[in-house]
DRENPALUM-386272 format. One record per residue: x, y, z negated of N, C-alpha, C, CB in turn. Coordinates in steps of 0.2 Angstrom, whole numbers, padded with zeros to 4 digits, always signed. Atoms other than C-alpha are relative to their C-alpha. Glycine has a CB too. Layout:
# DRENPALUM-386272
XYZXYZXYZXYZ;...
***
This chain:
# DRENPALUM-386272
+0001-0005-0005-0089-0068-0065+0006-0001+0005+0000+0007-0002;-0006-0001-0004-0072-0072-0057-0002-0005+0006+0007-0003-0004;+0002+0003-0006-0080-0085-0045-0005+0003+0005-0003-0004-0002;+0002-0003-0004-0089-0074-0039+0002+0005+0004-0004+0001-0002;-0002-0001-0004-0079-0063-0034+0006-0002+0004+0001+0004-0001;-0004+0006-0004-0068-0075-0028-0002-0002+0008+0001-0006-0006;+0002+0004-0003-0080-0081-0017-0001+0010+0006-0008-0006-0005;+0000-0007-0003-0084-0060-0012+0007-0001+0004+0000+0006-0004;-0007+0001-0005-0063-0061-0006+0000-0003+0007+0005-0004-0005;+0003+0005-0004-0067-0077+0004-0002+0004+0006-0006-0004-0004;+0006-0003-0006-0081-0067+0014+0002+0006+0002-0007+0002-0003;-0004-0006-0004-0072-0050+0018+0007-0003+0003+0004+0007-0007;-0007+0003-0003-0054-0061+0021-0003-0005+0007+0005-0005-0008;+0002+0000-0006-0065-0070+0035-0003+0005+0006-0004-0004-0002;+0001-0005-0005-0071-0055+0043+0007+0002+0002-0004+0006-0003;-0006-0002-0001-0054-0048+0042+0004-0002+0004+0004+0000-0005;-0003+0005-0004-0047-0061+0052-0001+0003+0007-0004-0008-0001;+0003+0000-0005-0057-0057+0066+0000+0009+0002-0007-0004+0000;-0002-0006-0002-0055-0038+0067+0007+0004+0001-0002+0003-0003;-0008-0003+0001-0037-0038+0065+0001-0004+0008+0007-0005-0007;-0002+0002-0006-0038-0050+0081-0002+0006+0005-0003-0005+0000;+0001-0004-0005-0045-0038+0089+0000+0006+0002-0004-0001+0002;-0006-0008+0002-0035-0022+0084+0007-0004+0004+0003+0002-0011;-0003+0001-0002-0022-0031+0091+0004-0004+0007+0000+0000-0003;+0000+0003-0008-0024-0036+0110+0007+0003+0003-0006+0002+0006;-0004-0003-0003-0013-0021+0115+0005+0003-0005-0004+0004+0004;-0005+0000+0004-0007-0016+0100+0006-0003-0002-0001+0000-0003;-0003+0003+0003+0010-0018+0094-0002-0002-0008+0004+0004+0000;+0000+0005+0006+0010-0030+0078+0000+0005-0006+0006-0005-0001;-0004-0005+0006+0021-0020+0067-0006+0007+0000+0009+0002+0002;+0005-0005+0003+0010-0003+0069-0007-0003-0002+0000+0004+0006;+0005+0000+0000-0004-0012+0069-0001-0002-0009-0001-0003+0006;+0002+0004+0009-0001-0019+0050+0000+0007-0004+0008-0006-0005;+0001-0007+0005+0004-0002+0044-0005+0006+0000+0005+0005+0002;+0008-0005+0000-0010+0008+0051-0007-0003-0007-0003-0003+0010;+0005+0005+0004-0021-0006+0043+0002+0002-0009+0002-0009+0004;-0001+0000+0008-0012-0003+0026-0001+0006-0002+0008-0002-0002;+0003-0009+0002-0014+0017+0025-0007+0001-0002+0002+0005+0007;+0007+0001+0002-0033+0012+0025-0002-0003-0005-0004-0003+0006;+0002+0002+0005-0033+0000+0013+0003+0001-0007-0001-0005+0001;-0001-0005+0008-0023+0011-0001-0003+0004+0000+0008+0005-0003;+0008-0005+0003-0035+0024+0002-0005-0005-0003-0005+0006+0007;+0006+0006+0001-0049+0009+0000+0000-0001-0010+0003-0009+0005;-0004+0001+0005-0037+0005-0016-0002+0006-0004+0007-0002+0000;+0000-0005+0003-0037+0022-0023-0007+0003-0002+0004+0003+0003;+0009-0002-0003-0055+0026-0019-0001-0004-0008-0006-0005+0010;+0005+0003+0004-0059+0013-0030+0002+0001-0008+0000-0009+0002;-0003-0002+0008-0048+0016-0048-0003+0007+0000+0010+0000-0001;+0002-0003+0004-0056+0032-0046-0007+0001+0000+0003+0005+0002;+0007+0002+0003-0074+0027-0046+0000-0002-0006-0002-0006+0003;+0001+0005+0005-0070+0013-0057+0002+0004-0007+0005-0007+0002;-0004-0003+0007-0061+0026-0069+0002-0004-0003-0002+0004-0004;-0005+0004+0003-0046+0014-0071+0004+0003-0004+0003-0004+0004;-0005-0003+0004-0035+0018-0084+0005+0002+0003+0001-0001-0004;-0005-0001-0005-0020+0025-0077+0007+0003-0006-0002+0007+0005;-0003-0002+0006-0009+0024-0094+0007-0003+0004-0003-0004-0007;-0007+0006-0003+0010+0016-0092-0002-0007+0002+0006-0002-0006;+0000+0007-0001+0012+0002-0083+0006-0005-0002-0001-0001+0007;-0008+0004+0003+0024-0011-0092+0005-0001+0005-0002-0009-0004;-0003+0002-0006+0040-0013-0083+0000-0007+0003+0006+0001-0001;-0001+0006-0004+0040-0032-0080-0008-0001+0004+0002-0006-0006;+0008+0000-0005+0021-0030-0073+0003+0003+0007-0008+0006-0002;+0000-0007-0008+0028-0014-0060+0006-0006+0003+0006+0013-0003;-0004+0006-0003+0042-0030-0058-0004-0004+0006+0002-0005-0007;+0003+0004-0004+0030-0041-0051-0005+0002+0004-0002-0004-0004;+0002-0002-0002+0019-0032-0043+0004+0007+0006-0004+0000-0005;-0003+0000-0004+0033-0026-0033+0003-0004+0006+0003+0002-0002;+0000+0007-0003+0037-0041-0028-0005-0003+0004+0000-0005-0005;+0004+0001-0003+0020-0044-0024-0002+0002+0007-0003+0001-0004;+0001-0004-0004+0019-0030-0013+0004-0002+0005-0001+0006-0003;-0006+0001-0004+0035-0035-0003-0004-0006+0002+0007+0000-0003;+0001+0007-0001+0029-0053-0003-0006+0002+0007-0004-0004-0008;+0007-0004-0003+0010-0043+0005+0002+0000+0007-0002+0008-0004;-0001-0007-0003+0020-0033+0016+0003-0005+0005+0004+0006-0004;-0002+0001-0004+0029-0047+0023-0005-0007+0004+0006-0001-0002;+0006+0004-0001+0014-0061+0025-0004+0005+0006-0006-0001-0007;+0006-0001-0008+0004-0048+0037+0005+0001+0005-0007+0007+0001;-0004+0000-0004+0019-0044+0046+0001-0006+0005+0004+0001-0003;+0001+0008-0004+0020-0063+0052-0007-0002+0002+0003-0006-0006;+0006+0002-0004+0001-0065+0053-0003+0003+0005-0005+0000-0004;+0001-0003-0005-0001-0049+0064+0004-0006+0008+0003+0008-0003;-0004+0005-0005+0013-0058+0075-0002-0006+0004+0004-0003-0002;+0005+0006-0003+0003-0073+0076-0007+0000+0002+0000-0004-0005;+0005-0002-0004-0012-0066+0079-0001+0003+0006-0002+0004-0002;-0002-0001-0005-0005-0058+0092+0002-0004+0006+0004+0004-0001;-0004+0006-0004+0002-0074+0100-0005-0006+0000+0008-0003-0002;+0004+0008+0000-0012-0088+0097-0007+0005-0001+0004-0007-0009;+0007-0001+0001-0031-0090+0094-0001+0002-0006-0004-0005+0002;+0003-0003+0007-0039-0083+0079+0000-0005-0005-0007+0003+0000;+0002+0006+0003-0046-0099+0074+0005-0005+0000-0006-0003+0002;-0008+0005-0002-0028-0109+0077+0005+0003-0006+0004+0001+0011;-0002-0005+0004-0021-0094+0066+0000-0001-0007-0004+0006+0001;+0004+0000+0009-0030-0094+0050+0000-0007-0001-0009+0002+0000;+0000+0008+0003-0030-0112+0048+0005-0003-0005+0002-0005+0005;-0008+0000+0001-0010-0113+0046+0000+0005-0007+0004+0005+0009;-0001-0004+0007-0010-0097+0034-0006-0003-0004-0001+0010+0001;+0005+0002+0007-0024-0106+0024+0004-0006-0003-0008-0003+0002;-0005+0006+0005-0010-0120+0020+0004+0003-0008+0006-0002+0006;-0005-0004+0006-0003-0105+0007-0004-0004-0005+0000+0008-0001;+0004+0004+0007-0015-0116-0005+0002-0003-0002-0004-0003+0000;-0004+0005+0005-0005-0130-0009+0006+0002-0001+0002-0007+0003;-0009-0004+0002+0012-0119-0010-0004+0003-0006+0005+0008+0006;+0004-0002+0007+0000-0110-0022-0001-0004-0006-0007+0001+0001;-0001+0007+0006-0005-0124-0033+0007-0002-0001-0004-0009+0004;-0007+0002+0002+0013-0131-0033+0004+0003-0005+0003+0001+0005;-0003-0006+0001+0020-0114-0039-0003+0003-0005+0001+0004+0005;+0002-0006+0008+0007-0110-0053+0002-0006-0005-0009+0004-0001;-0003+0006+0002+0011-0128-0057+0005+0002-0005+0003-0003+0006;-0005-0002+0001+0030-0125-0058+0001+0006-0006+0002+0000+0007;+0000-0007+0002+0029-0107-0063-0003+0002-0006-0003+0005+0006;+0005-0004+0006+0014-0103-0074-0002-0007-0003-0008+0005+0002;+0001+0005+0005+0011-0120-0082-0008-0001+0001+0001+0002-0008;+0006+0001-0001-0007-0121-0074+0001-0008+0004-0004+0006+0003;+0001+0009-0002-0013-0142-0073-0001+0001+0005-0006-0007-0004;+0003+0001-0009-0013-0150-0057-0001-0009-0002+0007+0003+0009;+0003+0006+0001-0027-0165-0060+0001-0003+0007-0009+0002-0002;+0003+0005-0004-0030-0179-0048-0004+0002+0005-0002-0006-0003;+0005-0005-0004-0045-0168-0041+0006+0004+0003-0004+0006-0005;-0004-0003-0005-0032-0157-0036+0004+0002+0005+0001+0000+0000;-0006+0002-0007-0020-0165-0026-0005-0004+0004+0007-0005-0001;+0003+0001-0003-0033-0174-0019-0004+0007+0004-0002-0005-0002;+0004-0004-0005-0041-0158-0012+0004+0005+0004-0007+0004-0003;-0006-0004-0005-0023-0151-0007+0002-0005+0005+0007+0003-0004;-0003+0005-0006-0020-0167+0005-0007+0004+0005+0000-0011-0003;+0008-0002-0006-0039-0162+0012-0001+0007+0003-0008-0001-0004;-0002-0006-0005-0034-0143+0015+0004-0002+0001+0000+0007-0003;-0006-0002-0006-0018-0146+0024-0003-0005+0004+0008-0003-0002;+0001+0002-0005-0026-0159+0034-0004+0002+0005-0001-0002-0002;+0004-0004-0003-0039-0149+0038+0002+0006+0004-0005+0001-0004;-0002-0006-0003-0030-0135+0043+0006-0004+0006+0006+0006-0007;-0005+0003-0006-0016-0147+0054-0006-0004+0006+0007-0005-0004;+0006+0001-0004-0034-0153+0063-0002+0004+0002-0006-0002-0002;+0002-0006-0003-0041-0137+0068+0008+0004+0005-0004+0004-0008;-0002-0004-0006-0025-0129+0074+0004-0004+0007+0006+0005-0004;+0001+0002-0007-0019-0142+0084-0004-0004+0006+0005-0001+0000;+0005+0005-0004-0027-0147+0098+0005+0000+0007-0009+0004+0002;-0002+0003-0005-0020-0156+0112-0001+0001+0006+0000-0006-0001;+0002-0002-0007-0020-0150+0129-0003+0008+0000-0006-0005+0002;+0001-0008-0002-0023-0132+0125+0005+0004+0000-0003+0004-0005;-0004-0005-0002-0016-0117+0131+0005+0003-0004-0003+0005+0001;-0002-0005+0004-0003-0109+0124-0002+0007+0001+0008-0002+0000;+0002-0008-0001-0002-0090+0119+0004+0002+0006+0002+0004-0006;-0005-0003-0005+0006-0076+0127+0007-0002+0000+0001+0006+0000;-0006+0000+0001+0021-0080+0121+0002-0008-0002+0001+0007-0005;-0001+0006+0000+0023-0099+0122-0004-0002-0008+0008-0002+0001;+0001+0001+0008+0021-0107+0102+0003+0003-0004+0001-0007-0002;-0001-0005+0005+0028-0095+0094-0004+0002-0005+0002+0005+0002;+0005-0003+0002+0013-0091+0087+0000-0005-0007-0005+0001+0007;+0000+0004+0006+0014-0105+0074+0005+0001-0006+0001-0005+0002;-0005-0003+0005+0032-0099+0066-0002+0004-0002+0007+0002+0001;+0004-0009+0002+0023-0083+0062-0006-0003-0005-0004+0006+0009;+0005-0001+0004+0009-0091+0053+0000-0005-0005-0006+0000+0003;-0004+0004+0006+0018-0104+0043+0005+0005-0005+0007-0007+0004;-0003-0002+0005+0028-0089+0037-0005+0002-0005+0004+0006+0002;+0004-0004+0002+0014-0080+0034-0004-0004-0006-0005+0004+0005;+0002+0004+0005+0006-0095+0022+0003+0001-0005-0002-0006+0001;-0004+0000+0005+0023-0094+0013+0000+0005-0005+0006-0001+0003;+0002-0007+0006+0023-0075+0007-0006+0000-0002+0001+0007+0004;+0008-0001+0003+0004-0077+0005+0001-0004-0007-0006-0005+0004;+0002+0004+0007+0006-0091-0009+0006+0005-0003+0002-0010+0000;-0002-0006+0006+0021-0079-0018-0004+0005-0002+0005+0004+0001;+0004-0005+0000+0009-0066-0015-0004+0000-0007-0004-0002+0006;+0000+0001+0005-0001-0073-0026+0002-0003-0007-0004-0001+0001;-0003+0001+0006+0009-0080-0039+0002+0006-0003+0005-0005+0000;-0002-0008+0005+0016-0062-0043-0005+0004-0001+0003+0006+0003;+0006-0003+0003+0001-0056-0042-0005+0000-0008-0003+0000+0004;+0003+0004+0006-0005-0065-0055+0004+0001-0008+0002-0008+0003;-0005-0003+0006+0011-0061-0067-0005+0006+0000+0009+0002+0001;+0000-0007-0001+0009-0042-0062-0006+0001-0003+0002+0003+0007;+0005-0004+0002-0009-0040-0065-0002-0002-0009-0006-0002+0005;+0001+0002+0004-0007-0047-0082+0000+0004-0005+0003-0005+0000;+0001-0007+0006-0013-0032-0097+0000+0006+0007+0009+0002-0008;+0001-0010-0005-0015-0019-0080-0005-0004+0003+0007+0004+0008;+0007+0000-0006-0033-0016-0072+0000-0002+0006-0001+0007+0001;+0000+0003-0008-0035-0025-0057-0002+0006+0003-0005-0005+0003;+0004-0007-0004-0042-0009-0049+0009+0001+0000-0008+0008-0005;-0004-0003+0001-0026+0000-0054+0006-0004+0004+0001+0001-0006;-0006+0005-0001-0014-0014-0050+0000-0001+0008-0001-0007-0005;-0001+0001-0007-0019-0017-0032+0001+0006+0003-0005-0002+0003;-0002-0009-0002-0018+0002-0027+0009+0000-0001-0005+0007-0007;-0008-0001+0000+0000-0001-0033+0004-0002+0003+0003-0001-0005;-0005+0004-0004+0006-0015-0026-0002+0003+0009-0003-0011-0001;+0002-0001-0008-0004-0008-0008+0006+0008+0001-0011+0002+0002;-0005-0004-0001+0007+0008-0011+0006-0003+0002+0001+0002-0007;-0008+0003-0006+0024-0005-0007-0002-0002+0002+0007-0005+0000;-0001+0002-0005+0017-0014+0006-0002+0009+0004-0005-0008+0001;+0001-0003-0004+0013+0002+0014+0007+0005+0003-0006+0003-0004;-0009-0001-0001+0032+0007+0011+0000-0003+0005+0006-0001-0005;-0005+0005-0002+0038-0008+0017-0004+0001+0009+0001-0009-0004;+0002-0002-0007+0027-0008+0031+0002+0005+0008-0005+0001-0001;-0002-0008-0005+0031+0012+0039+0007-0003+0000-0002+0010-0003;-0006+0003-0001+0049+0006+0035+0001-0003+0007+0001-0006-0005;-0003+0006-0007+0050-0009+0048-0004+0005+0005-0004-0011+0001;+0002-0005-0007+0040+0003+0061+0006+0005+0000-0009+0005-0002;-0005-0006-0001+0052+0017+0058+0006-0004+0005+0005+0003-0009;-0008+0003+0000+0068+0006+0058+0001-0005+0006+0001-0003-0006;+0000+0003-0006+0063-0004+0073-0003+0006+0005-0003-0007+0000;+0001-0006-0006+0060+0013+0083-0007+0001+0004+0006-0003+0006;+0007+0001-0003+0041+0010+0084-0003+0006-0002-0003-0006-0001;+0005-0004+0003+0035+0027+0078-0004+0004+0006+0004+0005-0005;+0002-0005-0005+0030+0034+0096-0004-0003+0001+0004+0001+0005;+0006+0004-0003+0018+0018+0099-0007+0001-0005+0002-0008-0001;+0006-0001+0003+0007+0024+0083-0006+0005+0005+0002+0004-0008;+0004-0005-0004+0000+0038+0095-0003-0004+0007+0005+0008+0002;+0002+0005-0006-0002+0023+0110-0005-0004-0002+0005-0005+0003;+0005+0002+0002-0014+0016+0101-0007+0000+0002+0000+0001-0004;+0007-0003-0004-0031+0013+0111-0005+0000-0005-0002-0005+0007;+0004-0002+0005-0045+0021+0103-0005-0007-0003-0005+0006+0003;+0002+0004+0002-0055+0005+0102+0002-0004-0004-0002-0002+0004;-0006+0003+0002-0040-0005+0096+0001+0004-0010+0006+0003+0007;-0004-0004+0008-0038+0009+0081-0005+0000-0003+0004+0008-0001;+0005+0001+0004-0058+0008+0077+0000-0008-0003-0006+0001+0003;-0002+0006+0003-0054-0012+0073+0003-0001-0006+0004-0003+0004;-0005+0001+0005-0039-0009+0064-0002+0004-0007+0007+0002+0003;+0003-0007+0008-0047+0007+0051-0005-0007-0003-0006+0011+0003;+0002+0003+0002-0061-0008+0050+0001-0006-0004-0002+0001+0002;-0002+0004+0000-0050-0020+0047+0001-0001-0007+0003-0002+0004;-0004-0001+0006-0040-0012+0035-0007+0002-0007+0007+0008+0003;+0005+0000+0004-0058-0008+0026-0001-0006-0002-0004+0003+0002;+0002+0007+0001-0064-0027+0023+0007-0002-0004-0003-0004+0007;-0006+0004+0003-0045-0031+0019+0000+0005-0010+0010+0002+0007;-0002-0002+0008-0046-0018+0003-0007-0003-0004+0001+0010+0000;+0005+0003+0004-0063-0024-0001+0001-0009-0003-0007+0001+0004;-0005+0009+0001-0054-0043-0001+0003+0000-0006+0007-0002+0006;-0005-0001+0006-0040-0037-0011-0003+0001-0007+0005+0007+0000;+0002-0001+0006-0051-0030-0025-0002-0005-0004-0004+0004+0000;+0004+0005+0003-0062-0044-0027+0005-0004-0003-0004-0005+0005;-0004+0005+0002-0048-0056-0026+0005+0001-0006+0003-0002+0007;-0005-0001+0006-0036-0047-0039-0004+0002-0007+0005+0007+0001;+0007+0002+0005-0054-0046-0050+0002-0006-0002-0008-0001+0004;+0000+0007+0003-0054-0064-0050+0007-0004-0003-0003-0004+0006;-0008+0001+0001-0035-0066-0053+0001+0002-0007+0006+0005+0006;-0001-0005+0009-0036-0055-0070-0003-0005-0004-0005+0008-0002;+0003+0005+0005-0048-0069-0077-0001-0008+0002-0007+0002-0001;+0001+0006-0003-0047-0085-0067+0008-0004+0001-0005+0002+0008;-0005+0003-0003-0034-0097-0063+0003+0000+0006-0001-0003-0002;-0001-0001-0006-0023-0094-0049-0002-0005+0006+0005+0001+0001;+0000+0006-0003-0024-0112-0045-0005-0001+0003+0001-0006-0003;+0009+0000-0001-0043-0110-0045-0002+0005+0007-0004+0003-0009;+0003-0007-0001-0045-0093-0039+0003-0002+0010+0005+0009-0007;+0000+0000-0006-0035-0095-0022-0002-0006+0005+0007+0001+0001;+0003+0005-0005-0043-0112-0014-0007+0003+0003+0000-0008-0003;+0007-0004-0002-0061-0102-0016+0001+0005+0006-0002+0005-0007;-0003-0005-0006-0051-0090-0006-0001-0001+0008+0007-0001+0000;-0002+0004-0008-0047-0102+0008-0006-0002+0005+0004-0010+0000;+0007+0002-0003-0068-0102+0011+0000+0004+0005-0006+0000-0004;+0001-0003-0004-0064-0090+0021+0000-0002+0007+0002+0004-0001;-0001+0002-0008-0059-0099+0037-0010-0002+0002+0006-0009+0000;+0006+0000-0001-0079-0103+0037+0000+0004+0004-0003+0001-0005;+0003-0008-0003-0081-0084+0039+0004-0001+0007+0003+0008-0005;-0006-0002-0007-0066-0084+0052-0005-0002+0006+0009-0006+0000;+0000+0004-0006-0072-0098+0062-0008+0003+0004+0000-0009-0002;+0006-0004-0002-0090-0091+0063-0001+0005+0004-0003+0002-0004;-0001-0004-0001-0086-0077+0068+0004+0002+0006+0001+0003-0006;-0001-0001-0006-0074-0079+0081-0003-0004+0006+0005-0001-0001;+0005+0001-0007-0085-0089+0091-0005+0003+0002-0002-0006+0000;+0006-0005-0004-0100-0077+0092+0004+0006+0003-0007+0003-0005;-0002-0007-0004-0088-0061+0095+0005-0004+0005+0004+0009-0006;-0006-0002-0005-0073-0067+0104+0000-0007+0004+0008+0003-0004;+0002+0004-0005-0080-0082+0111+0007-0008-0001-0001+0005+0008;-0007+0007+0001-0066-0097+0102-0004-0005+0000+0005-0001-0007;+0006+0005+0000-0074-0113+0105+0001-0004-0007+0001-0004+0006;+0002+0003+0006-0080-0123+0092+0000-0009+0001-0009+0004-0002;+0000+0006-0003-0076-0142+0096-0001-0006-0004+0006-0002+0002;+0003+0005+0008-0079-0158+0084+0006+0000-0003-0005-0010+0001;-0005+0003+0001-0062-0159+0082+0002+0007-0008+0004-0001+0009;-0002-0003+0001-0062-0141+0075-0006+0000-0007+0002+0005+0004;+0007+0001+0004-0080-0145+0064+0003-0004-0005-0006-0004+0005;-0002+0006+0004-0070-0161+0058+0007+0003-0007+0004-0007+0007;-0003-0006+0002-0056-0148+0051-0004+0004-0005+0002+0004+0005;+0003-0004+0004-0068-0138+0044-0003-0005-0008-0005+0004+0004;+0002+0005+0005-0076-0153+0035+0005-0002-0006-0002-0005+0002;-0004+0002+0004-0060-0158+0027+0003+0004-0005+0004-0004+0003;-0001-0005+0004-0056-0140+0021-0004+0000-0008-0001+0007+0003;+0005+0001+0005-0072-0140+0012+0001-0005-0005-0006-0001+0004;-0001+0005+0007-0070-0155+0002+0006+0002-0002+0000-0007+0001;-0005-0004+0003-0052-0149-0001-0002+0004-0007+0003+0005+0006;+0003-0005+0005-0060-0133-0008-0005-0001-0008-0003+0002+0004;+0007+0003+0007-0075-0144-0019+0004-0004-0005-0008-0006+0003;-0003+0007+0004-0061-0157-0025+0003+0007-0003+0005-0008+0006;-0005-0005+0001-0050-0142-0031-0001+0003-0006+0002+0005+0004;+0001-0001+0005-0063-0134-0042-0002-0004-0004-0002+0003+0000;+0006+0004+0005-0071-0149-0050+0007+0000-0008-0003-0012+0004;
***
């Protein structure tokens, strides 16, 4: 069952892509993550009390890593909001989908999970595929020159700790339970940096259209989390996050019918080499 929801994650984290873009035309970044995170601990919370997760002690070295995780969380959309805000959607996501070979590497290193000949062969074919698709020669930069790229090389980086703590942390705690906890700190850390960089006045500037995006954004992103901390409780991480990376699929699909990103062979050719990446990873 973990592949399946693995493959659910995939499919909410490609929508997500595309509503965050478009929560954040006018929006500031930073409000625009924290807003997004207040929706998806209620989302989190909602669901341990459906699911009637147990709500016994949580060991300390889990509340360890799952702190960690949350901070790791908290600083990944911070940098992806940034970049979203400064580059195309589909130029975006590509980049943060490189968190996959840092992933592999680090559960490697870290948790002692193998890394076959399959493997690294389908981590040469996701980075390539992601460095095909975002750059393209002769396009526009964003608003804000290339910057837009430092922001989503960070954001692959805290993604791959992301999951490697998470991966400790949820280890003997309820996935249900355990996401709700870690979205509790990124929801700290998040109003934090809003406070402390003096942005608490821009939450009420927020244009209405702009804050229906982001409540939906922040919806699909908690239905993501669940799945994906589902499939983390029983699946290998090594495994569990390249199924993940199918989401650029969703992304790409999705930004060319709503926000109109073009679709070129060049960005087709990218997508092809993710895919095998992704097929070579699980065999």
């Amino acid at each position: 069952m973990w592949l399946f929801f693995a493959a659910g994650s995939a499919f909410f984290a490609g929508i997500t892509a595309v509503l965050s873009k478009c929560g954040v035309r006018r929006t500031d970044s930073d409000v625009a993550t924290a807003v997004r995170t207040a929706v998806v601990l209620a989302c989190a919370w909602a669901m341990v009390w459906i699911t009637g997760a147990p709500l016994g002690p949580v060991p300390a070295g889990a509340w360890l890593f799952l702190v960690l995780s949350g901070l790791s969380t908290g600083a990944s959309w911070v940098c992806y909001f940034r970049a979203l805000a400064r580059g195309d959607v589909s130029r975006v996501a590509p980049v943060d989908k490189c968190s996959t070979g840092l992933t592999v590497v680090l559960a490697f290193l870290l948790l002692g999970e193998p890394v076959t000949l399959w493997k690294l062969a389908g981590l040469v074919c996701v980075t390539v595929g992601a460095v095909v698709m975002a750059y393209r020669p002769g396009a526009p930069k964003g608003p804000a020159g290339g910057s837009w790229l430092m922001w989503a090389v960070l954001s692959a980086v805290f993604a791959s700790l992301t999951s490697i703590f998470g991966k400790v942390g949820m280890a003997g705690v309820d996935s249900n339970l355990g996401t709700a906890l870690r979205t509790a700190v990124v929801l700290v850390f998040a109003w934090t940096l809003v406070l402390v960089r003096g942005k608490g006045q821009l939450v009420r500037a927020i244009p209405p259209g702009e804050g229906r995006f982001l409540v939906l954004s922040g919806l699909s992103t908690g239905a993501s989390w669940l799945c994906y901390y589902k499939a983390l409780q029983s699946g290998p991480a090594s495994v569990v996050a390249p199924v993940d990376q199918l989401s650029i699929l969703v992304t790409t699909a999705v930004s060319a019918a709503v926000l109109h990103e073009p679709v070129t062979r060049r960005t087709a050719a990218g997508l092809v080499c993710l895919l095998a990446g992704v097929l070579c990873m699980l065999i």
